[in-house]
C-alpha positions in Angstrom: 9.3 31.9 -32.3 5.5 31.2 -32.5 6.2 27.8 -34.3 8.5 27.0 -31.3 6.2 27.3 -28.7 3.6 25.4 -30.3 6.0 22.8 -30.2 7.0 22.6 -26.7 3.1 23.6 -25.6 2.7 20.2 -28.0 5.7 18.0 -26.3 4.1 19.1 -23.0 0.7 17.8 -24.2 1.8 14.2 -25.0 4.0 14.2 -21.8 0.9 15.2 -19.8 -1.5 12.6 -21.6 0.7 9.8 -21.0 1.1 10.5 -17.6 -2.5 10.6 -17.3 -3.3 7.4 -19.3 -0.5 5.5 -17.5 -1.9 6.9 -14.2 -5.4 5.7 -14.8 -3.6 2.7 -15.8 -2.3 2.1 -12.9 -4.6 3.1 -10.5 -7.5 0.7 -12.6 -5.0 -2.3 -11.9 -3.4 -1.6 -8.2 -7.1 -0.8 -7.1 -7.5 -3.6 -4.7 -3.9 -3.0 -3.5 -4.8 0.8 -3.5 -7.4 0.3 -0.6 -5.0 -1.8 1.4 -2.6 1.0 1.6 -5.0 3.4 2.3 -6.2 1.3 5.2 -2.8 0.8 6.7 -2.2 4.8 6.5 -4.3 5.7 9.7 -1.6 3.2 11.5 0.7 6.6 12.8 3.0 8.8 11.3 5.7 7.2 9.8 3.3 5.1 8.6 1.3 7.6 6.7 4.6 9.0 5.5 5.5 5.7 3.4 1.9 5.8 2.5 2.1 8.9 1.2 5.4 8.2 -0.8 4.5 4.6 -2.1 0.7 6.2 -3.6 2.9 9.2 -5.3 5.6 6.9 -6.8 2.8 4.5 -8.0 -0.1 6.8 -9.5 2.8 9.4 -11.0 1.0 12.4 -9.2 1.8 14.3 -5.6 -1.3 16.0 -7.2 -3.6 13.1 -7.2 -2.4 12.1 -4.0 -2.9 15.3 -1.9 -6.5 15.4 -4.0 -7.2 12.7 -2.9 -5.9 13.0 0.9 -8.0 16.5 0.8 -11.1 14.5 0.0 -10.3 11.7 2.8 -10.5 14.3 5.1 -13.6 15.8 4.2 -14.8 12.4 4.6 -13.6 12.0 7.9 -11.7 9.3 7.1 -8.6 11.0 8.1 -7.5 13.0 10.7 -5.6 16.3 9.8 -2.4 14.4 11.6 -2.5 11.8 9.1 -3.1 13.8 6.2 0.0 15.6 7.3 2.1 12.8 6.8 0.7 11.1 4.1 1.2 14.5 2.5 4.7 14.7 3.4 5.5 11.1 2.0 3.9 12.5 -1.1 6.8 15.3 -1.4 9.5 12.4 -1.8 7.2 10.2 -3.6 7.2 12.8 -7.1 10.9 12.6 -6.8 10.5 9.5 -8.6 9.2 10.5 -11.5 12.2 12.4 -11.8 14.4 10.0 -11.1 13.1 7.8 -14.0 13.2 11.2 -16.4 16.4 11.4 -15.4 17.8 8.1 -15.9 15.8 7.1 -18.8 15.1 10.4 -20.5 18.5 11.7 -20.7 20.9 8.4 -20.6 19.0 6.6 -23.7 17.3 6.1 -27.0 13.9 7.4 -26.2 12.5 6.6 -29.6 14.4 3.0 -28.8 12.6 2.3 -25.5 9.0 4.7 -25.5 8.2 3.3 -29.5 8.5 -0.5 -28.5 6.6 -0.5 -25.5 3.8 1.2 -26.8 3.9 -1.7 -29.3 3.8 -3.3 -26.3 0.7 -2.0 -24.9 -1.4 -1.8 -28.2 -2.3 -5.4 -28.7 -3.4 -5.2 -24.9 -5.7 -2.4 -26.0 -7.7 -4.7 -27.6 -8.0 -7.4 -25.3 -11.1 -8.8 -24.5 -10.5 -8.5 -20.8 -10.6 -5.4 -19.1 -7.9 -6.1 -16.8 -5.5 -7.0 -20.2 -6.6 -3.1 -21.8 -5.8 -1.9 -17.9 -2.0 -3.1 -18.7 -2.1 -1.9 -22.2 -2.8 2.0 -21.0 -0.1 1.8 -18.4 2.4 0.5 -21.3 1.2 2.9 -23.7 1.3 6.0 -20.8 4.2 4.8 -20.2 5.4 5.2 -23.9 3.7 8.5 -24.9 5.2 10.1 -21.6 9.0 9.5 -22.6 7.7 10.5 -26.3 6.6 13.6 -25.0 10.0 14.4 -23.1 11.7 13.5 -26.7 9.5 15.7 -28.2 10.5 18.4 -25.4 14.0 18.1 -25.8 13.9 18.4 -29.4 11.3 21.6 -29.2 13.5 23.1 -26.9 16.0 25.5 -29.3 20.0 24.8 -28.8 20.9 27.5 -27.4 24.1 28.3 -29.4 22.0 29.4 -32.1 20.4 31.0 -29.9 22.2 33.4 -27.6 19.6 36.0 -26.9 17.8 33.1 -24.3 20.7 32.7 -22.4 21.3 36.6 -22.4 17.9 37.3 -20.5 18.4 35.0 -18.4 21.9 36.2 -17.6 19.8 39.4 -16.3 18.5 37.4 -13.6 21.1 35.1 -12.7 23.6 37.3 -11.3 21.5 39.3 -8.3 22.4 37.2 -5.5 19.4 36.3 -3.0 16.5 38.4 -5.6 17.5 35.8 -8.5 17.0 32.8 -6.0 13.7 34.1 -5.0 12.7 35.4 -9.0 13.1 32.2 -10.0 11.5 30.3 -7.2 8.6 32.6 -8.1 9.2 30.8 -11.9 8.7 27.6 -10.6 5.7 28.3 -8.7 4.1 30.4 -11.6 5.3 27.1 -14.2 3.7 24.7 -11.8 0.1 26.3 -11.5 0.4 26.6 -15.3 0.7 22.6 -16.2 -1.1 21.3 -13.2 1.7 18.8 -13.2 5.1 18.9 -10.5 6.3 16.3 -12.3 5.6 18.2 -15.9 7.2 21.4 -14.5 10.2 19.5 -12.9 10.7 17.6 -17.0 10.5 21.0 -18.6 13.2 22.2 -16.3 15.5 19.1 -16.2 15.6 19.7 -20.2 16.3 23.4 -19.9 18.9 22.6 -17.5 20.2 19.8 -20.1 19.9 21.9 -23.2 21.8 24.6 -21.3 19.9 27.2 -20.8 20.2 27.6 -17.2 22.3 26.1 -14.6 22.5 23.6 -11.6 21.5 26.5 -8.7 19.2 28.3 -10.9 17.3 25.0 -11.8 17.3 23.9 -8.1 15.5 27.0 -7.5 12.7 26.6 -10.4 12.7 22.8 -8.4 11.6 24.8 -5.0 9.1 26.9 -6.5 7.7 23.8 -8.1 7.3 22.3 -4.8 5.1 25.5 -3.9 3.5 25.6 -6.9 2.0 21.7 -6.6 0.1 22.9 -3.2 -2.7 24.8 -5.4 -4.2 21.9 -6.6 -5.1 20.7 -3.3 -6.1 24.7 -2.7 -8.2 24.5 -5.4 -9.9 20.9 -4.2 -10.1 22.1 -0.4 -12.5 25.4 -1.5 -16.0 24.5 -0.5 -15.2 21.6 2.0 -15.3 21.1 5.3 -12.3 22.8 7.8 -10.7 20.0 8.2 -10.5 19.5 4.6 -9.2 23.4 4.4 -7.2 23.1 7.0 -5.2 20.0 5.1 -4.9 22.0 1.8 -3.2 24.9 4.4 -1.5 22.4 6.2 0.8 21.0 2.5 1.4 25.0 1.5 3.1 25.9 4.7 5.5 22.5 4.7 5.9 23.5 1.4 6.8 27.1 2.4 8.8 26.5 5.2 10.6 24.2 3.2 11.7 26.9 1.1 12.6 29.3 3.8 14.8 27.0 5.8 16.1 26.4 2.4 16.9 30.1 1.6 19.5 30.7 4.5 21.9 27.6 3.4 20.6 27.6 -0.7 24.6 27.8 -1.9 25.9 25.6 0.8 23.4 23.0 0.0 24.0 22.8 -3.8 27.5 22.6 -3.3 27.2 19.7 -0.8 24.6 17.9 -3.4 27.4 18.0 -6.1 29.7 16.9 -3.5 27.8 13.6 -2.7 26.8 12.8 -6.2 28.1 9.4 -7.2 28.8 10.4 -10.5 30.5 13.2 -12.4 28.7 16.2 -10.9 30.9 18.6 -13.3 29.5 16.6 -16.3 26.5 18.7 -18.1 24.9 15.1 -19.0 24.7 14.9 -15.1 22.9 17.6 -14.6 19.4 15.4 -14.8 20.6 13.6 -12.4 22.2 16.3 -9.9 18.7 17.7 -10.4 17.2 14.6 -9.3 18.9 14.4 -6.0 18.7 18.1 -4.8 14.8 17.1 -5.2 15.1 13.7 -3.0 17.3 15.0 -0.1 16.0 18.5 0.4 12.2 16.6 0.7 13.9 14.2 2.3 15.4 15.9 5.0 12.2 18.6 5.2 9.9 15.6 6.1 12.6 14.2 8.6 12.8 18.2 10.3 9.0 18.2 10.5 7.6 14.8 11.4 8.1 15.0 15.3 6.5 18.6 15.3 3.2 17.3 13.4 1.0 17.8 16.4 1.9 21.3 17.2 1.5 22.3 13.7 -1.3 21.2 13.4 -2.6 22.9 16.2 -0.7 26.2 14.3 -2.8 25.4 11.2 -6.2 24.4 13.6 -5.7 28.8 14.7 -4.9 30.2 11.1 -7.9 28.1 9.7 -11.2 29.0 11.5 -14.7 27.4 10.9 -17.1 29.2 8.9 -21.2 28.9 9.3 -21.4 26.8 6.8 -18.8 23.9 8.9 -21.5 24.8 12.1 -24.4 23.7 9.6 -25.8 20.7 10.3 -27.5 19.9 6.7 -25.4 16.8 5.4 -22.6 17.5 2.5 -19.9 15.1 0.6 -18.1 16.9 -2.5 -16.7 15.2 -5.3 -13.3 16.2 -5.4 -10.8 16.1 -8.0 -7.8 16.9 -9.7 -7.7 18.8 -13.7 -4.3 16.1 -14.6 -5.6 13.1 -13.2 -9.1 11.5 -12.6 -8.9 10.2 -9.2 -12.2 7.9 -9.6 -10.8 5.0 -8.0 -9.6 6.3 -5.4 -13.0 8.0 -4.7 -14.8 5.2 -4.0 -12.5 4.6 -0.8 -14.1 8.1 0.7 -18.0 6.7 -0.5 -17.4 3.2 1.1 -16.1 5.7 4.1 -19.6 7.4 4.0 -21.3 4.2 3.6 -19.9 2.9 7.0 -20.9 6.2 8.7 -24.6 5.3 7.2 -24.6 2.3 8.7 -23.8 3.3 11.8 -26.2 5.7 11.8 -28.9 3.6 10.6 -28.2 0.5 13.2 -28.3 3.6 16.2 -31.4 4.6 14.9 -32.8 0.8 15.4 -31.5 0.4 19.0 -33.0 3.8 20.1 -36.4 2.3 18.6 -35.9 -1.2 20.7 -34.8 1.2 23.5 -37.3 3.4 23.8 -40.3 0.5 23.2 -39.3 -1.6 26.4 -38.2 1.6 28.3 -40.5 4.5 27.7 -39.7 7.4 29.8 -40.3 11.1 30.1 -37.4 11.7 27.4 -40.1 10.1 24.9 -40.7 13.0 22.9 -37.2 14.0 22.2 -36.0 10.4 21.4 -38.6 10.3 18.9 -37.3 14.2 17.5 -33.9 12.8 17.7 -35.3 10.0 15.3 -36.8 11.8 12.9 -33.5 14.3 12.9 -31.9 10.9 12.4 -33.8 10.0 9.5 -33.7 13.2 7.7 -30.3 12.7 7.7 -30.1 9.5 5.9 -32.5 10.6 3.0 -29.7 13.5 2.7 -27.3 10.6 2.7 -28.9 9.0 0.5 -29.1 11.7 -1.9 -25.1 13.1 -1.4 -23.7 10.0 -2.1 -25.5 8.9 -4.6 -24.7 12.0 -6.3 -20.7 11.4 -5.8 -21.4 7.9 -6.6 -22.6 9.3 -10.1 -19.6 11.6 -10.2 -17.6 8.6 -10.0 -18.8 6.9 -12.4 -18.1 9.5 -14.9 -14.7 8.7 -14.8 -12.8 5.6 -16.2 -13.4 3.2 -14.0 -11.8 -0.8 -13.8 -14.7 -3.6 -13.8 -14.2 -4.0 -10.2 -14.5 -0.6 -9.3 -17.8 -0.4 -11.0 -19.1 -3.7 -9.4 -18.5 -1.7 -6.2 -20.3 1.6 -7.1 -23.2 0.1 -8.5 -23.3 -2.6 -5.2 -22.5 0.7 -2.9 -25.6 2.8 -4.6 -27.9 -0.2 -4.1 -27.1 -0.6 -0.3 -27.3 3.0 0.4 -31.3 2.8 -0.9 -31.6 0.0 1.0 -30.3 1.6 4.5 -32.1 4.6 3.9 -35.5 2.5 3.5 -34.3 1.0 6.8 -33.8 4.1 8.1 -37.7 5.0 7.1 -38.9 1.6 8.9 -37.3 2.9 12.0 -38.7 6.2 12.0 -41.8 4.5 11.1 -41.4 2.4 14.5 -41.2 4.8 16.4 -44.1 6.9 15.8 -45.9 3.8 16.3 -44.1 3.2 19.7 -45.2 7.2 20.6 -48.6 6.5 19.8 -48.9 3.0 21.7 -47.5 5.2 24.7 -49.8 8.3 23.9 -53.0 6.3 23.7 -51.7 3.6 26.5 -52.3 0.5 23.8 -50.5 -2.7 26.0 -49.7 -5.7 23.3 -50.8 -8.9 24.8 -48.4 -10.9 26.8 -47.7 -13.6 23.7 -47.3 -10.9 21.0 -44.5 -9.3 23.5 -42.8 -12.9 23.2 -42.9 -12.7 19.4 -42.1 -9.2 19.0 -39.2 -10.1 21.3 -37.9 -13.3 19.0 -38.8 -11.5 15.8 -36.4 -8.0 16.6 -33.6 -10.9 17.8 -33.9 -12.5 14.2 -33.5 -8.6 12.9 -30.3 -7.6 14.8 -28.6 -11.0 14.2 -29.0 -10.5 10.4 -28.4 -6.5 10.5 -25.1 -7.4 12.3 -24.1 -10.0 9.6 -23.6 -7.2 7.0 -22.8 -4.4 9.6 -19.8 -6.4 10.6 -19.0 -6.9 6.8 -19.7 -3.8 5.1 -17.3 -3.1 2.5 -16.3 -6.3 1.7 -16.5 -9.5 -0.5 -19.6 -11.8 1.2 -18.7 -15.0 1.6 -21.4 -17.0 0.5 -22.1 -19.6 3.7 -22.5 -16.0 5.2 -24.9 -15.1 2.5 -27.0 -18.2 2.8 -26.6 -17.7 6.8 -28.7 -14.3 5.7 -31.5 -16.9 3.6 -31.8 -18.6 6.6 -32.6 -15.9 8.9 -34.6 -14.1 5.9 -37.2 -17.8 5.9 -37.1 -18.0 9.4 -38.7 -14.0 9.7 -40.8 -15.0 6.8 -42.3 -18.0 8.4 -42.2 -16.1 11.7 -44.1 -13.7 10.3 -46.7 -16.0 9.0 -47.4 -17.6 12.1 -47.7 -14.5 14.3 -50.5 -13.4 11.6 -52.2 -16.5 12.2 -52.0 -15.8 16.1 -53.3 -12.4 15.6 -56.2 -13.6 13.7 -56.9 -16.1 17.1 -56.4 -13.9 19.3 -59.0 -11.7 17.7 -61.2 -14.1 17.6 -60.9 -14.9 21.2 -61.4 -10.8 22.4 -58.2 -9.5 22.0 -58.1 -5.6 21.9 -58.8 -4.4 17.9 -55.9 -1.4 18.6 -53.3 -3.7 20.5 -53.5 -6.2 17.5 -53.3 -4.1 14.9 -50.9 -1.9 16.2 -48.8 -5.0 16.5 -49.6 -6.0 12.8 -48.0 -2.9 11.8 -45.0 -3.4 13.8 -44.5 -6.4 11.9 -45.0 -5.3 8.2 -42.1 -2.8 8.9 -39.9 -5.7 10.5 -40.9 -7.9 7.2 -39.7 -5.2 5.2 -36.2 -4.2 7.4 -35.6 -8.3 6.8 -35.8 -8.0 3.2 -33.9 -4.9 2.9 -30.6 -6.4 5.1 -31.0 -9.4 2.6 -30.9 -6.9 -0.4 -27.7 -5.4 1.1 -26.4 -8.9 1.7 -27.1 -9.8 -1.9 -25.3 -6.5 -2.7 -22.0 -7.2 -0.4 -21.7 -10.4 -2.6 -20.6 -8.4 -5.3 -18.0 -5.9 -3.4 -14.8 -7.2 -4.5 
């Protein structure tokens, strides 16, 4: 008995490794293609919905997706609304991994398809490309996972030798509504165990195959599975943000409600699913596959019940979920988030570049209230200038979170791309929060030429005027571009503007050194000489991230 759990704990293992090579696989090679779906996901609903789904069905994991989605949030990336749908989609997406158990697990050779392609994949493995070893890990996840469910199948005992297994469970089956809620609890419980939907939905698809239990007692393990998958986000949501609770909240009672709808019209419902099977539904080589669509039509049709109520459950979710201080605080906070199965890296670097744009933001408002404030000083001058140090505070606390998610990130296994774009992402974010010292910088020097009533002379106004234009034409070149590849004719366009501060710069030394010489006030001039050493240095700093943006791919 001992030896036969070692062996299905041991099928399960390999199952779960390939899925989590082929995963990282996957994710390493679709990254581009990755960030273009998550861009078109904020579109609406339905929209987020097929997001959801097509992210699922690609990276093997409703986990990693609702992970992921949890983090998003947190980020302010998405709105509880999408994050709704895209969990949703995520439902029907991990039908398809058992779909493709199905099919290919049960209605072939295993050892004839899983041994070949890992074949496959193992020359790829030592490829000199990075992209070329990418491929080999999806063909050798791919491999190991149906090894795994061979492994599983074989592990699990026939049950006409042994009839004790079916006798306990016969103690359970025959109790009417309590055996369809004892073994939704199973599910639920086998779900939380593995980490893995998909790994609980394999280990009951064999059970169901190997007879040990049948067609309505499986679909009721399949429920509780779909119960049991909301913990991880649980789990990821615990020390975030509300919004990022609230999401976690948000997939357990879809989830639930799914299941209580479900309760009242259980027996009808099987009965129609064997009904509408194309195939033998009596056969017990079917059963896989009977399995397979109770899963896609009862998510299926839960999604389609819920999607025009999304709003007012949100707002239902918004009540049960209540701030906390700590949401109130104001001190800046972005956790890493991930999920035990599957390293969710690459997609993590979508929520920093999220962050990074937030930065920016922040960084350009802090320059515009400087400009502001120097040509229209007013009463509010004290509290602009508190506002701007609050301002800046909060950059070197940017600064510091994301490089420390960045790091995070780059503990997992990362594509050559992907760490192109961390390391590029780490260097701008010094380089803003520099900036965002310049500015703070520039405007205590503005409070103090207002405090002590220094007036610039007439022509250094003129320069100061041309040199801040140069500044915010080249600060808007990367604004504009942030996250994205430079081109480099806008790159040189930077070098341009960079020689033309540097030479501007010269000059207007020069003509501070005249116009000292010809009586100019000592405080005006070198007041405005230190005006310009901070614009010479937020010029080379928006080259720097220029030079950076080349290499975000």
């Amino acid at each position: 008995m001992i030896g036969t759990l070692f062996k299905l704990l041991g099928a399960l293992g390999v199952f779960l490794f390939g899925m989590r090579v082929m995963s990282e696989g996957i994710q390493k090679v679709a990254g581009k293609r990755l960030q273009s779906i998550l861009n078109y996901m904020t579109a609406n609903r339905v929209a987020a919905v097929f997001t959801g789904f097509f992210i699922t069905a690609l990276v093997q994991s409703s986990s990693a997706t609702t992970v992921m989605v949890v983090s998003f949030v947190n980020a302010s990336l998405l709105s509880l609304t999408q994050a709704m749908g895209v969990i949703m989609g995520a439902n029907i997406g991990t039908t398809v991994t058992t779909w493709i158990v199905s099919i290919i697990g049960f209605k072939f050779n295993i050892t004839a398809i899983a041994l070949p392609i890992i074949g496959v994949g193992l020359p790829f493995m030592f490829a000199k490309l990075k992209k070329r070893r990418d491929i080999g890990e999806i063909l050798i996840g791919f491999g190991l996972l149906f090894l795994g469910l061979m492994f599983l199948k074989e592990s699990v005992p026939d049950i006409k030798s042994n009839p004790e297994v079916l006798e306990f469970l016969k103690n359970y089956t025959n109790l009417g509504f309590l055996s369809f809620l004892i073994f939704v609890f199973v599910g639920s419980i086998l779900t939380v165990l593995v980490q893995s939907s998909s790994a609980a939905m394999a280990i009951t698809v064999t059970m169901a195959f190997m007879g040990w239990i049948g067609f309505e007692t499986a679909a009721a393990i399949v429920l509780g599975e779909n119960i049991g998958t909301t913990v991880t986000a649980y789990l990821a949501s615990l020390g975030t943000n509300v919004n990022a609770r609230r999401t976690a909240r948000a997939h357990f009672l879809f989830n639930i409600f799914g299941v209580v709808w479900m309760a009242f019209i259980f027996r009808y419902f099987t009965q129609f699913i064997l009904k509408i099977a194309p195939w033998d539904s009596s056969l017990q080589v079917n059963l896989p596959l009977n399995l397979s669509l109770f899963h896609t039509v009862f998510n299926v049709i839960n999604t389609l019940i819920f999607i025009p109520f999304i709003q007012p459950f949100a707002k239902l979710v918004e009540k049960i979920v209540k701030p906390k201080e700590s949401d109130l605080s104001k001190e800046y906070k972005l956790q890493y988030i991930k999920t035990g199965l599957q390293d969710t890296g690459q997609m993590n670097i979508q929520t920093a570049k999220a962050e990074l744009n937030k930065m920016v933001e922040l960084i350009n408002d802090m320059f515009n209230t400087f400009l502001k404030v120097f040509h229209n000083p007013d009463k509010k001058l004290g509290s602009l200038v508190e506002k701007v140090r609050n301002m800046e505070t909060l950059s070197d606390q940017m600064q510091v979170e994301i490089t420390k998610y960045l790091v995070e990130c780059s503990k997992e296994d990362l594509s050559e791309r992907s760490i192109m774009n961390l390391n590029a992402i780490m260097r701008i974010v010094n380089e803003l929060e520099n900036i965002g010292d310049s500015c703070f910088k520039l405007m205590l020097l503005t409070e103090k030429k207002y405090n002590k009533n220094i007036q610039l002379h007439v022509k250094a106004m003129e320069e100061f005027n041309d040199f801040t234009a140069l500044l915010v034409e080249s600060m808007e070149l990367y604004k504009l571009r942030m996250n994205e590849h430079l081109e480099k004719q806008v790159l040189d366009m930077v070098f341009k503007l960079e020689v033309k501060m540097n030479n501007l710069r010269d000059n207007l030394k020069k003509a501070t050194q005249y116009r000292l010489q010809d009586g100019s006030n000592v405080k005006s001039e070198l007041l405005y000489l230190d005006l310009l050493k901070h614009f010479e240095h937020i010029g080379d700093n928006s080259l720097n991230i220029a030079q950076a943006l080349r290499q975000v791919y």
